[in-house]
NUVEX-411604 format. One line per field, with one value per residue (C-alpha): x, y, z. Coordinates in nm, 4 decimals, padded with zeros to 6 digits. Each point is the difference from the previous one (the first is absolute). Layout:
<lopas>
px: X ...
py: Y ...
pz: Z ...
</lopas>
This chain:
<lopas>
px: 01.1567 -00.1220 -00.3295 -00.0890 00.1240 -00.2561 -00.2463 00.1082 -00.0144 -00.3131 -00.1900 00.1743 -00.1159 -00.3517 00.0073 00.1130 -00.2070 -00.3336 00.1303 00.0367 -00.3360 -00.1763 00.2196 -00.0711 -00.3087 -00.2606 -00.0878 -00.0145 00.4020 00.1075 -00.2539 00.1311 00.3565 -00.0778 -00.1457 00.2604 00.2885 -00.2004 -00.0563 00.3926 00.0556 -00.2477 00.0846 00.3926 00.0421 -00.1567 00.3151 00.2289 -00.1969 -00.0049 00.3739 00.0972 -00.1725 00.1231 00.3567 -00.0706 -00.1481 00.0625 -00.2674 -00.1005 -00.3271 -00.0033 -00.3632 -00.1425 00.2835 -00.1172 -00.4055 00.0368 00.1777 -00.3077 -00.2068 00.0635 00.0345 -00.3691 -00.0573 00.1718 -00.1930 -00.3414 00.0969 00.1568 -00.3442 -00.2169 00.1770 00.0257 -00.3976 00.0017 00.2155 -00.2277 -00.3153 00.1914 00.1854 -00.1970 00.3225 00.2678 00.2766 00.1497 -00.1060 00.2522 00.2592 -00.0071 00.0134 00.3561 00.1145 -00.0736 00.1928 00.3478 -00.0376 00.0333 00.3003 00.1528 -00.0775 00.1555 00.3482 00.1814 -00.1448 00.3207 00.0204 00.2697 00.1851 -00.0496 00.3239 00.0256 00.0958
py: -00.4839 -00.3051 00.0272 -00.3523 00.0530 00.3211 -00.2268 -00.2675 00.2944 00.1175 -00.3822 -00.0534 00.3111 -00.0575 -00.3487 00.1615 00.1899 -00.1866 -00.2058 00.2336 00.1504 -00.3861 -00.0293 00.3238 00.1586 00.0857 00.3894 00.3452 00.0689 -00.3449 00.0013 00.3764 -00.1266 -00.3049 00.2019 00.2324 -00.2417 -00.2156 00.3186 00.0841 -00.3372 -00.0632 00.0798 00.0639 -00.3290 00.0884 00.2082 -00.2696 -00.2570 00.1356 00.0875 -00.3727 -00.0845 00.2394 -00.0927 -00.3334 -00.0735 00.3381 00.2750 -00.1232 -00.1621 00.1396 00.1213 -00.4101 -00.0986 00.2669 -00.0374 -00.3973 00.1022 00.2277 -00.2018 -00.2646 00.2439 00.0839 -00.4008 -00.0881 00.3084 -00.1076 -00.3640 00.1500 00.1850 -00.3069 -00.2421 00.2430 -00.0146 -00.3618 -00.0017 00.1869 -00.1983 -00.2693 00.1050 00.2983 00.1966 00.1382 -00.1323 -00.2606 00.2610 00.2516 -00.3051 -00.0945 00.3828 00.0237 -00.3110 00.1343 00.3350 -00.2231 -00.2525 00.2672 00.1303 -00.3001 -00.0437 00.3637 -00.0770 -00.2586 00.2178 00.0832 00.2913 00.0860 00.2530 00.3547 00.1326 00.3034 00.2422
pz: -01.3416 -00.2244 -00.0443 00.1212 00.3354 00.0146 -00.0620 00.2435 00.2770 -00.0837 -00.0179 00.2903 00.1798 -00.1493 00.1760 00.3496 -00.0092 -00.0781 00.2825 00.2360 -00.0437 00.0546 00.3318 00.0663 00.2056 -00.3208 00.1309 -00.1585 00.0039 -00.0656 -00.3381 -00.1230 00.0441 -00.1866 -00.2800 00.0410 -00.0527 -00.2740 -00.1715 00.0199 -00.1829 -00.1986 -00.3250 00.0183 -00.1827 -00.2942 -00.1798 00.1861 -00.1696 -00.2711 00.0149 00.0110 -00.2415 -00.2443 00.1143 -00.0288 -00.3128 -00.1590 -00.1304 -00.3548 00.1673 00.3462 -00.0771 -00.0280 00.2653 00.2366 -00.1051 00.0665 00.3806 00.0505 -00.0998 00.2300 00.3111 -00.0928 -00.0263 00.3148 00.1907 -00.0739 00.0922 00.2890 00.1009 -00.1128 00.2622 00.2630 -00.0204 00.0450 00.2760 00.1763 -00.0930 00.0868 00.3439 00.1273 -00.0715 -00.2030 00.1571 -00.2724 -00.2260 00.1941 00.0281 -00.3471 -00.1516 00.3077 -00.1092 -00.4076 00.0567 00.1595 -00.2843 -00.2548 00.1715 -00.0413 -00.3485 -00.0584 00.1808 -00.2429 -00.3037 -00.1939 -00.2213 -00.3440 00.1197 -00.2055 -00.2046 00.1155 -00.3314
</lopas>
């Protein structure tokens, strides 16, 4: 399966699921299966990621292509936290916070989608 359209699945699930848990009731079980699915997809893009990139733009400098994608996932996670905070100052909540992070997770799935791959000789 290409690995692009594992990664589409997974943002896509990720997304579902963060908005199912804001529509949803916030109680014990509903916040252990969020965990519980979040945990299940948390880092599974990581070797996908890391796949495509390799694929695309070959292994010679996958260590800087691959530092410079983790890199910003650290950047874009602390911006991420930082705004959720304000939203909350802001609005007494975290509900644009919860919208924004869905909204995120189906974005990314549609950036994965048209991603197109060289095809491997096989030998």
């Amino acid at each position: 399966m290409p690995p692009q359209w594992c990664l589409a699945a997974i943002y896509t699930l990720r997304g579902v699921a963060i908005l199912l848990f804001w529509l949803g009731p916030k109680d014990t079980l509903t916040t252990a299966l969020f965990a519980i699915v979040m945990g299940l997809l948390w880092l599974g893009t990581i070797p996908l990621t890391n796949g495509v990139i390799a694929r695309r733009f070959g292994i010679a400098d996958i260590g800087a292509l691959f530092g410079v994608c983790f890199i910003s996932h650290q950047i874009g996670g602390f911006i991420g936290a930082w705004v959720g905070g304000l939203m909350f100052q802001f609005t007494g909540g975290y509900d644009i916070a919860f919208i924004a992070t869905a909204a995120s997770g189906l974005v990314a799935a549609a950036f994965n989608l048209p991603i197109r791959l060289p095809r491997i000789a096989i030998a």
